[in-house]
C-alpha positions as CSV (number, residue, x, y, z in Angstrom):
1,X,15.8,-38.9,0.0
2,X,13.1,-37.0,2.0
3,X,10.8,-35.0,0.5
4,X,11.3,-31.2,2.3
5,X,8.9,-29.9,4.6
6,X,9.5,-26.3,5.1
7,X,6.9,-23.5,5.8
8,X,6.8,-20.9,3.5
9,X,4.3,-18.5,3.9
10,X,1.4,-17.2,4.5
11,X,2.2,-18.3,7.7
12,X,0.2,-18.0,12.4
13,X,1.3,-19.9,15.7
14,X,2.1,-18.1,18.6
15,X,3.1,-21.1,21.2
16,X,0.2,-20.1,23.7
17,X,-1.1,-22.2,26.7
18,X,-4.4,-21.9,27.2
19,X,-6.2,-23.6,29.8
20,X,-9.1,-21.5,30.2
21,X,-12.9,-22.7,30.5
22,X,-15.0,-21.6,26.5
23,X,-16.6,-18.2,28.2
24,X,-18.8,-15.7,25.6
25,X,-17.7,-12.3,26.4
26,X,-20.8,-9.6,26.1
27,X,-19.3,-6.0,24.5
28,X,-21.1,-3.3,24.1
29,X,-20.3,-0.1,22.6
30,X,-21.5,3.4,20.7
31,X,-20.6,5.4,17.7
32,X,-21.8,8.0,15.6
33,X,-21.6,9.8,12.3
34,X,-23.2,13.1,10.8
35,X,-24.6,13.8,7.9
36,X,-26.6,16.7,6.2
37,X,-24.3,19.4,7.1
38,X,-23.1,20.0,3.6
39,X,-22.7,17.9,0.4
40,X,-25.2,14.8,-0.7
41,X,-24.9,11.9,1.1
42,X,-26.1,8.5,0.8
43,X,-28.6,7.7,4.4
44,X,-27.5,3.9,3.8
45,X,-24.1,5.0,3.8
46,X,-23.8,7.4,6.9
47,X,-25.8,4.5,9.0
48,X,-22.8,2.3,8.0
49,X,-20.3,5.0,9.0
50,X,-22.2,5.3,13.0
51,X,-22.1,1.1,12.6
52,X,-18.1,1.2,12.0
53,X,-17.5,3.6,14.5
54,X,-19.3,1.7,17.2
55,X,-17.4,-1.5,16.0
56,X,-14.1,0.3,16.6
57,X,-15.0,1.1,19.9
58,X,-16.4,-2.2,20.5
59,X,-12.8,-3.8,19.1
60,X,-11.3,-1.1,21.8
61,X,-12.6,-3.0,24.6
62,X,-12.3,-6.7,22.9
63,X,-8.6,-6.0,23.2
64,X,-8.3,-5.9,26.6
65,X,-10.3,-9.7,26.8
66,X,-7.8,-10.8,24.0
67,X,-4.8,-9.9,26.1
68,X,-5.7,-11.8,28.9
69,X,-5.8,-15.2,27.0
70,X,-2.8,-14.3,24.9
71,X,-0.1,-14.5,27.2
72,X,3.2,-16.3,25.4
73,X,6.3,-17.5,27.5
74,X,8.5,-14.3,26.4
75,X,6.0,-11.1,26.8
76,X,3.0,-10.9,25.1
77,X,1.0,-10.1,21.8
78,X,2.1,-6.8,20.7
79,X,-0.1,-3.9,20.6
80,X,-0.6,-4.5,16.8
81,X,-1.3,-8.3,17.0
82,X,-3.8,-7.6,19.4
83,X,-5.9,-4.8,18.0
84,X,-6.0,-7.3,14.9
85,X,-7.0,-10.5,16.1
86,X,-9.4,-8.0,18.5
87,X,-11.0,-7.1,15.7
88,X,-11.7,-10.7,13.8
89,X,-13.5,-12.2,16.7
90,X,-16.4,-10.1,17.2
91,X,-19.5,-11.0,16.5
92,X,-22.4,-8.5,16.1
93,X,-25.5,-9.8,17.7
94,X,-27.2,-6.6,16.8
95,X,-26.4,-2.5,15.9
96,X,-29.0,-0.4,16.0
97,X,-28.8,2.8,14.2
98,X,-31.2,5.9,15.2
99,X,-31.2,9.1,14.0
100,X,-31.1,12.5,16.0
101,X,-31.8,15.9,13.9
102,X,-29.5,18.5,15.0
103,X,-30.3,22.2,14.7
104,X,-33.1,21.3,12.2
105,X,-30.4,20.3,9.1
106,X,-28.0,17.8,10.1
107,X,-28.8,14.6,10.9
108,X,-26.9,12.9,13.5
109,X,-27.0,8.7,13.2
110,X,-26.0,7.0,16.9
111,X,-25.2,3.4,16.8
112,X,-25.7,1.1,19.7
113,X,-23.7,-2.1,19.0
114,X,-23.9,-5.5,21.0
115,X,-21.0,-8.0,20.2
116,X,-20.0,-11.5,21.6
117,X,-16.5,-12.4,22.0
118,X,-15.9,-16.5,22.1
119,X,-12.9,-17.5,24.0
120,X,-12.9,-20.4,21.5
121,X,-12.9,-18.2,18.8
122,X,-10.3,-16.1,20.4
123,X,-8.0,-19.5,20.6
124,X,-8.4,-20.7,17.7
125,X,-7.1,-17.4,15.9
126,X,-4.3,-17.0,18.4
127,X,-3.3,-20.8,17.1
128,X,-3.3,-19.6,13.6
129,X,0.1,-19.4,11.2
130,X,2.2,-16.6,12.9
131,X,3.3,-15.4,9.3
132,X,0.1,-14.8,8.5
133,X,-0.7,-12.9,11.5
134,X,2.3,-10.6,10.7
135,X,0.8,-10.3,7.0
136,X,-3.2,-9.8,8.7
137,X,-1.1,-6.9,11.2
138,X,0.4,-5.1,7.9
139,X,-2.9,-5.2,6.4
140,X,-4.7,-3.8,9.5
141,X,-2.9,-0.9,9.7
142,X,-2.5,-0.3,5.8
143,X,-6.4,-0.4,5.8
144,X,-6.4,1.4,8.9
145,X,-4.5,4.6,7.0
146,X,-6.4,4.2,3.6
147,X,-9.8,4.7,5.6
148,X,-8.4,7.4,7.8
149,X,-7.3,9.3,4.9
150,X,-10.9,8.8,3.4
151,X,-12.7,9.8,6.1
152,X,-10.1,12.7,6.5
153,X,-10.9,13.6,2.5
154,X,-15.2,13.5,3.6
155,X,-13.9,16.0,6.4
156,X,-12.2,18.4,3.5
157,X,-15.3,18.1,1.1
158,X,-17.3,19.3,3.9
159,X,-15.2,22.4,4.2
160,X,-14.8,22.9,0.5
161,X,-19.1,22.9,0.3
162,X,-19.9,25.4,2.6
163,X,-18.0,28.2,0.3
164,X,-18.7,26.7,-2.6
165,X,-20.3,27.8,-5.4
166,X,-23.1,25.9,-7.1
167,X,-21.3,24.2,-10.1
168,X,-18.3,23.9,-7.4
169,X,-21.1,22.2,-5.1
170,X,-22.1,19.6,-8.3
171,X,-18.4,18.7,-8.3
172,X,-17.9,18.0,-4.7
173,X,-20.9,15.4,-4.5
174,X,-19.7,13.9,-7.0
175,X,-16.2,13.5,-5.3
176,X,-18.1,12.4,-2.1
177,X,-20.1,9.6,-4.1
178,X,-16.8,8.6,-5.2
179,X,-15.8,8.9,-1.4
180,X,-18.6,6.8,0.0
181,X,-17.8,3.9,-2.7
182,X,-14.7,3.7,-1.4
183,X,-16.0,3.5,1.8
184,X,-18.6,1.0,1.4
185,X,-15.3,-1.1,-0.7
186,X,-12.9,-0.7,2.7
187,X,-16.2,-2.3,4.6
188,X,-16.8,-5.0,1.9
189,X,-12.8,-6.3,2.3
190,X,-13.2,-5.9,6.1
191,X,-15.9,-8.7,5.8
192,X,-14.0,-10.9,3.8
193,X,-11.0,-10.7,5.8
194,X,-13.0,-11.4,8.8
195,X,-13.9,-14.8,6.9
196,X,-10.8,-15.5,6.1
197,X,-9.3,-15.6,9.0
198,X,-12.2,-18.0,10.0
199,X,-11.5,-20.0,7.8
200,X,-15.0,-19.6,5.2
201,X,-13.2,-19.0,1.9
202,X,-16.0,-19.1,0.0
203,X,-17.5,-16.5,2.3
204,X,-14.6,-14.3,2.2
205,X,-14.5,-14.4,-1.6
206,X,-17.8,-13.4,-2.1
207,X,-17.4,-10.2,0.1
208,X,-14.1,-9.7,-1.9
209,X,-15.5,-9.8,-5.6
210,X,-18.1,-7.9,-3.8
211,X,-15.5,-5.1,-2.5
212,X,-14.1,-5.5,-6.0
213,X,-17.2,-4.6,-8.3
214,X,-18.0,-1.7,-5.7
215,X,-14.3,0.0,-6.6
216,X,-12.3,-1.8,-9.0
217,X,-9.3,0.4,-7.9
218,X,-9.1,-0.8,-4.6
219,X,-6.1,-3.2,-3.9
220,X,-7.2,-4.9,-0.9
221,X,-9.4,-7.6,-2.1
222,X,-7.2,-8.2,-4.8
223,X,-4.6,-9.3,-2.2
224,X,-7.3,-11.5,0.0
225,X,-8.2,-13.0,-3.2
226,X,-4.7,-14.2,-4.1
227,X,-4.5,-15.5,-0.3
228,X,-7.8,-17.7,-0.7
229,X,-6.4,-19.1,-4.1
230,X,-2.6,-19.6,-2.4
231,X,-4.5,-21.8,0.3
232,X,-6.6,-23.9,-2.5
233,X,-3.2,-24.9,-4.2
234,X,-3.9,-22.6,-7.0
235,X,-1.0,-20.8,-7.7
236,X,-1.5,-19.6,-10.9
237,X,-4.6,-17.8,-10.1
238,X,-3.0,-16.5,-7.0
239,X,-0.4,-15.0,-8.9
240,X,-2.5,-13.4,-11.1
241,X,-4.6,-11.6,-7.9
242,X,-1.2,-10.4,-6.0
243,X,-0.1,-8.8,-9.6
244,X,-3.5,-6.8,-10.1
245,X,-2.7,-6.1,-6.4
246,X,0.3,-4.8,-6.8
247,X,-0.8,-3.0,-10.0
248,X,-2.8,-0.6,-8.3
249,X,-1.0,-0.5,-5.3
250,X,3.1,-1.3,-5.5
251,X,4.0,-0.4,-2.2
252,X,2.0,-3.5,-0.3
253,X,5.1,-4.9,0.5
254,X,2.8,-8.6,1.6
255,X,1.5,-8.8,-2.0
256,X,5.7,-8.9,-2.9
257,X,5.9,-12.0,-1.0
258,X,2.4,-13.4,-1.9
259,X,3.6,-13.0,-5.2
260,X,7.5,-14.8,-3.5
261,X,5.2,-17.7,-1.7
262,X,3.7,-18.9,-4.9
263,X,6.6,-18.7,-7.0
264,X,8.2,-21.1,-4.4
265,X,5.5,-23.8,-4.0
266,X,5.4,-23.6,-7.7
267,X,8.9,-24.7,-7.8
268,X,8.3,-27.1,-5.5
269,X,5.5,-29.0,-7.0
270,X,7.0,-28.5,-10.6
271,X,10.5,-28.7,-9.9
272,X,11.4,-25.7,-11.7
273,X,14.6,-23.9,-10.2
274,X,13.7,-20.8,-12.5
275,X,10.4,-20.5,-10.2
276,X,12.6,-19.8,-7.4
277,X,14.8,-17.2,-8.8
278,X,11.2,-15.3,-9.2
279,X,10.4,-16.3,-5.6
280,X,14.0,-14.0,-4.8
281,X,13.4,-11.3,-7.1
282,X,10.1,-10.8,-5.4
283,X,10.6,-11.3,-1.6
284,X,13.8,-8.9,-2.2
285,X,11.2,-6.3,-2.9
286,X,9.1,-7.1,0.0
287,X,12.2,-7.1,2.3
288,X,13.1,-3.2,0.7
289,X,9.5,-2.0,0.8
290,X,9.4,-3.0,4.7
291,X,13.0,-3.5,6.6
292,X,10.7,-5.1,9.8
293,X,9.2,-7.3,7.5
294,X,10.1,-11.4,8.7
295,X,7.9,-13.3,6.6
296,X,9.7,-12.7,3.4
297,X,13.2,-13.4,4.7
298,X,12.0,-16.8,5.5
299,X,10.7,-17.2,2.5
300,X,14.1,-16.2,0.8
301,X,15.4,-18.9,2.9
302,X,13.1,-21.3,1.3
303,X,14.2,-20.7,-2.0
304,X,17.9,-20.3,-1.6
305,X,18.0,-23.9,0.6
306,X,16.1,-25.1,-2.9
307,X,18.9,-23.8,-5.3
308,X,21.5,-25.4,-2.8
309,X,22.9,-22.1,-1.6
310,X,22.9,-22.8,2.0
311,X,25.1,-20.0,3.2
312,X,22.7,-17.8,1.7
313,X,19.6,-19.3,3.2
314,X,20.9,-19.3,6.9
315,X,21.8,-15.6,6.9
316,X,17.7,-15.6,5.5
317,X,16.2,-17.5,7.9
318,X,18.2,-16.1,10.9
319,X,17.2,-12.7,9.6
320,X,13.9,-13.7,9.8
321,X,14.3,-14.8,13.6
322,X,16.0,-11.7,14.3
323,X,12.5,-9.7,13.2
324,X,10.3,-12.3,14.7
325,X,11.7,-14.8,17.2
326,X,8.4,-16.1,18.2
327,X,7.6,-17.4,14.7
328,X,8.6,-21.2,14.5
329,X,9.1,-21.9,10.6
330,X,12.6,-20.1,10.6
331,X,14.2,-22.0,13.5
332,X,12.2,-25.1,11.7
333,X,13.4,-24.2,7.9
334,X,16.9,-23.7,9.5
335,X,17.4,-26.7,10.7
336,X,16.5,-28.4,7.4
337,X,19.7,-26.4,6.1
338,X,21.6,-28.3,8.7
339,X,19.9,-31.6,7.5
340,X,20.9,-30.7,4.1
341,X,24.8,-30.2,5.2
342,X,24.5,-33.3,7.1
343,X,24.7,-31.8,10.6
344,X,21.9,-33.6,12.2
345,X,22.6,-33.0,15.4
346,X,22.2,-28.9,15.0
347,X,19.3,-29.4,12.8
348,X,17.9,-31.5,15.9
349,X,18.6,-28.1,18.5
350,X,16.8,-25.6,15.8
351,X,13.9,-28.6,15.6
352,X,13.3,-28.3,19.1
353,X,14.1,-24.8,19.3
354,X,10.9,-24.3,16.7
355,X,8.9,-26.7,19.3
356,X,9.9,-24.9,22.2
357,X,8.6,-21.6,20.7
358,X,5.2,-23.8,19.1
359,X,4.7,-26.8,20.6
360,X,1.7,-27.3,17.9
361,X,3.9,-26.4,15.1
362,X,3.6,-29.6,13.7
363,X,6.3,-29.5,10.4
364,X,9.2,-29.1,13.4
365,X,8.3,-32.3,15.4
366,X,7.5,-34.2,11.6
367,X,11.6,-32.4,10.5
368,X,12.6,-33.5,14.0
369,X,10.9,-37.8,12.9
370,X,13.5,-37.1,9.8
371,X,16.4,-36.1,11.5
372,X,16.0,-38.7,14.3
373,X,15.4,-41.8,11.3
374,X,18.8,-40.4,9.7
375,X,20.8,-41.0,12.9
376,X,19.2,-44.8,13.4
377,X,16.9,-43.8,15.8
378,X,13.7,-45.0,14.9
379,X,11.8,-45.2,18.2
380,X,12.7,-41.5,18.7
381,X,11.5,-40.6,14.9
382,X,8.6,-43.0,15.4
383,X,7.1,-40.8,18.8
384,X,8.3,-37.3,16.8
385,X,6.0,-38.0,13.6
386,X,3.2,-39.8,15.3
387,X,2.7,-35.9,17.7
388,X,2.5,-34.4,13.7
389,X,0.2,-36.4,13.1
390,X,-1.9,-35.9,16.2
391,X,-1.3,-31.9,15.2
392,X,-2.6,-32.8,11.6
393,X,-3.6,-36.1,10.5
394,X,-3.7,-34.7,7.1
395,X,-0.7,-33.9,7.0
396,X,1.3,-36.4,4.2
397,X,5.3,-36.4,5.2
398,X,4.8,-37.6,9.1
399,X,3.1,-40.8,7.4
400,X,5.7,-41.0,4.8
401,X,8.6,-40.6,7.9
402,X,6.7,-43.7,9.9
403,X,6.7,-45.8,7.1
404,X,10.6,-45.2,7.1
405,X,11.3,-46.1,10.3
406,X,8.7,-49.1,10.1
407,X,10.4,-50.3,6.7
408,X,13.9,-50.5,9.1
409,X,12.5,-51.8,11.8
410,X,11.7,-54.6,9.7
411,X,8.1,-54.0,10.8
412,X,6.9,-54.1,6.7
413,X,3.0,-53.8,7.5
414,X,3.1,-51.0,9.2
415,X,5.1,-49.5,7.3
416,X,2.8,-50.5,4.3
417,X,0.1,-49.0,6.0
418,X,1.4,-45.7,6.7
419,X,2.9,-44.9,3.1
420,X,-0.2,-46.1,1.6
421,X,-1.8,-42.9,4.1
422,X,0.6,-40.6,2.6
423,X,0.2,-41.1,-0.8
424,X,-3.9,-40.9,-0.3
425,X,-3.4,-37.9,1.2
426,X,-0.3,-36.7,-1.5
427,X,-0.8,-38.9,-4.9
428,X,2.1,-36.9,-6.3
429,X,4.6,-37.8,-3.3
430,X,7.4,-39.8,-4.9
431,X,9.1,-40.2,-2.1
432,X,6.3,-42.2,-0.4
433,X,5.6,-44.5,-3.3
434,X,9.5,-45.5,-3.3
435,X,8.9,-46.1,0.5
436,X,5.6,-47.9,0.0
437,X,7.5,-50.0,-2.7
438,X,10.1,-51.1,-0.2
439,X,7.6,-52.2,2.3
440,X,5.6,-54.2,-0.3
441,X,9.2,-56.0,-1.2
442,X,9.6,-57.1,2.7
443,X,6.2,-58.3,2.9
444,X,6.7,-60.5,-0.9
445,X,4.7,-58.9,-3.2
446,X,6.5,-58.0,-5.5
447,X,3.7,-56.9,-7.6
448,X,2.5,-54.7,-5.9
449,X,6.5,-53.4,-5.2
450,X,7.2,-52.8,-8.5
451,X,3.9,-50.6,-9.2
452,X,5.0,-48.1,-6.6
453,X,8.5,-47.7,-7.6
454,X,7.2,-47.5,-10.9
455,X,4.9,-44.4,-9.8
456,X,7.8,-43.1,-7.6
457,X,10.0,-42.9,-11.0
458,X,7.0,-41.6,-12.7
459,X,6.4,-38.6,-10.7
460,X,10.4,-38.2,-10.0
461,X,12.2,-39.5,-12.9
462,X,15.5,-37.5,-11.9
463,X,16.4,-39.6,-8.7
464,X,18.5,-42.2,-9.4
465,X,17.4,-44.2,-6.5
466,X,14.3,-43.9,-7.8
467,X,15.0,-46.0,-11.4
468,X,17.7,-48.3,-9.3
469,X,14.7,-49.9,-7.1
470,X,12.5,-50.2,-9.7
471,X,14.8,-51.9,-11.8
472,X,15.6,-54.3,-9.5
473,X,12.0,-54.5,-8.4
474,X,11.4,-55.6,-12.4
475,X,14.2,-58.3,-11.7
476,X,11.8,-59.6,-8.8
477,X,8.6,-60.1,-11.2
């Protein structure tokens, strides 16, 4: 019995060759904003306002040095994509702020910004989880339309003031306060999700709590928060961010299938099918707040292949290629359906299919080692799981699929050896310590054998296979 490896979530590859030499990329760029011709205004504030709209501009012209390197056999990076990776590789080597008086009242703060672009940095984010650049796209443009409207409601107050009447006028500042917290909140979550997708975590939730205490209406962090605790393994905690989330903001369609993700790794790890009935109630919502939405169809995959309902999960998953082709968990997560029907030979084509649209998309060649070891060919599962592993050596099933094919190749130290990586890596991997009991039974000690089926049973008392080697491990002692 293998132990599943499907993708679920949060998840950003985009099957790119690069070949191109590291290169720092020198931006620079100008923005502006005014203030003093009306209501009270905070000086730190506007200063930040000029040093966003510089960074925009400067984002403007990173995009056009992302699209070169992000060329992808069928087309390229969408509009979208790019603007959003564009604007998670900058970094601001300085952005100076110096103020103009205008007309003897208003105060007009010009921004000169200077901004490196690393082509490393570039690659690395274009080698990302593709589901998770579809979820970082979403929240780009949902942030995009919550600062536009604020800026759009500083625009109004403005307007408002200057035929206002005194006690309207106390009224207005305090709206624009209220204005400029929400502001400085958007520019708070804008750092943390530029350390998140950098992978600082601790970085990014500092900025978050920061954005947080600064408006604790604001959705956003709440959302980046349940990310950071998704990625840790804590799934409870994560839960309990995407539901404040969604409390103040129910029509974030990726916090639906944040919400869907944990549900279905909770299932996983506590094999609880009730976990993934949640995981369908709430990736049904994502999928009806946005119809171009993929990431939650593959998800819905996840959980129907886990209650057995295969017809259901392949119309899932192929709904999910239908939205987004060049993400390869769907083909990958489909042809574990096909495993789990017993048609290895079409789980093999959607394997490869996944490889040929990521050929670093290390679960498909690790799914491909399975399949291969359950039609006998162990050399062929042997070169599949070893690439995983050169993908991610921390990675636990490729070492738990090499000790498989060692343990029938006869080859029982090996195989030893490999299990015994997997279950450092995975303590709780049953399957694993069933295969590292095997190998310890062809190399004679049957000791040793009988403590790992033991811990196999432990950790999976419901498979029968399980309780049958250790039993006849025991017979052995």
């Amino acid at each position: 019995m293998k132990k599943s490896a499907v993708a679920i979530a949060l998840i950003f590859m985009l099957g790119v060759m690069f070949t191109v030499a590291a290169e720092l990329k020198l931006i620079e760029a100008d923005g502006y904003s005014i203030m003093g011709d009306g209501p009270e205004e905070n000086p730190a504030v506007a200063q930040e306002r000029a040093r966003k709209s510089a960074k925009r501009a400067a984002s403007e012209k990173a995009g056009v040095f992302v699209e070169s390197l992000s060329e992808v056999r069928e087309g390229r990076l969408t509009r979208d994509e790019i603007k959003t990776i564009s604007s998670n590789v900058l970094e601001v080597k300085s952005a100076e702020v110096k103020p103009e008086v205008l007309g003897g009242v208003a105060i007009k703060y010009n921004c000169h910004i200077i901004v490196v672009v690393d082509t490393d940095v570039v690659i690395a984010q274009l080698s990302k989880d593709k589901e998770k650049l579809e979820d970082a796209v979403k929240l780009n443009k949902d942030q995009a339309e919550y600062e536009a409207k604020n800026d759009a409601e500083l625009a109004e107050l403005k307007e408002k003031y200057k035929k206002a009447s005194e006690a309207e006028k106390i009224a207005i500042n305090k709206e624009v306060k209220r204005n400029e917290e929400k502001f400085t909140a958007t520019q708070l979550n804008e750092s943390g999700v530029e350390r998140y997708q950098r992978d600082d975590l601790d970085g990014a939730m500092k900025f978050f709590n920061k954005a947080i205490e600064t408006d604790p209406l604001y959705s956003a962090p709440w959302s980046g928060l349940g990310w950071i605790h998704f990625d840790r393994r804590e799934y409870d905690r994560s839960i309990e961010c995407f539901r404040k989330a969604i409390e103040l903001y129910d029509v974030f369609a990726p916090a639906w299938n944040g919400l869907g993700c944990n549900y279905n790794y909770k299932g996983t790890d506590e094999r609880k099918p009730e976990y993934y009935h949640r995981a369908i109630e709430y990736c049904r919502k994502a999928t009806e707040l946005d119809r171009e939405y993929a990431a939650p169809w593959n998800n819905l995959g996840y959980a129907y292949d886990k209650l057995g309902d295969y017809e259901r999960a392949i119309k899932c998953y192929e709904a999910a290629i239908e939205l987004n082709e060049k993400d390869a968990a769907p083909w990958s997560n489909l042809g574990n359906v096909y495993e789990h029907l017993d048609e290895t030979d079409r789980a093999i084509e959607h394997y490869l299919k996944a490889i040929e649209v990521d050929e670093k998309y290390a679960k498909a060649y690790n799914n491909l080692g399975y399949a291969y070891n359950h039609k006998g060919e162990f050399d062929r599962a042997i070169e599949s799981c070893e690439r995983a592993i050169a993908l991610d050596a921390n990675y636990a099933e490729p070492w738990n699929c090499l000790g498989y094919s060692y343990n029938f190749k006869k080859d029982y130290k090996k195989a030893a050896e490999c299990c015994r990586k997997a279950v450092a890596i995975d303590p709780k991997y049953a399957n694993a310590w069933n295969n590292l009991g095997y190998a310890y039974g062809g190399l004679g000690n049957y000791k040793k054998s009988y403590e790992a089926y033991k811990k196999a049973v432990e950790l999976d008392p419901d498979v029968e296979a399980y309780r049958r080697n250790l039993e006849n491990a025991q017979k052995r002692l």
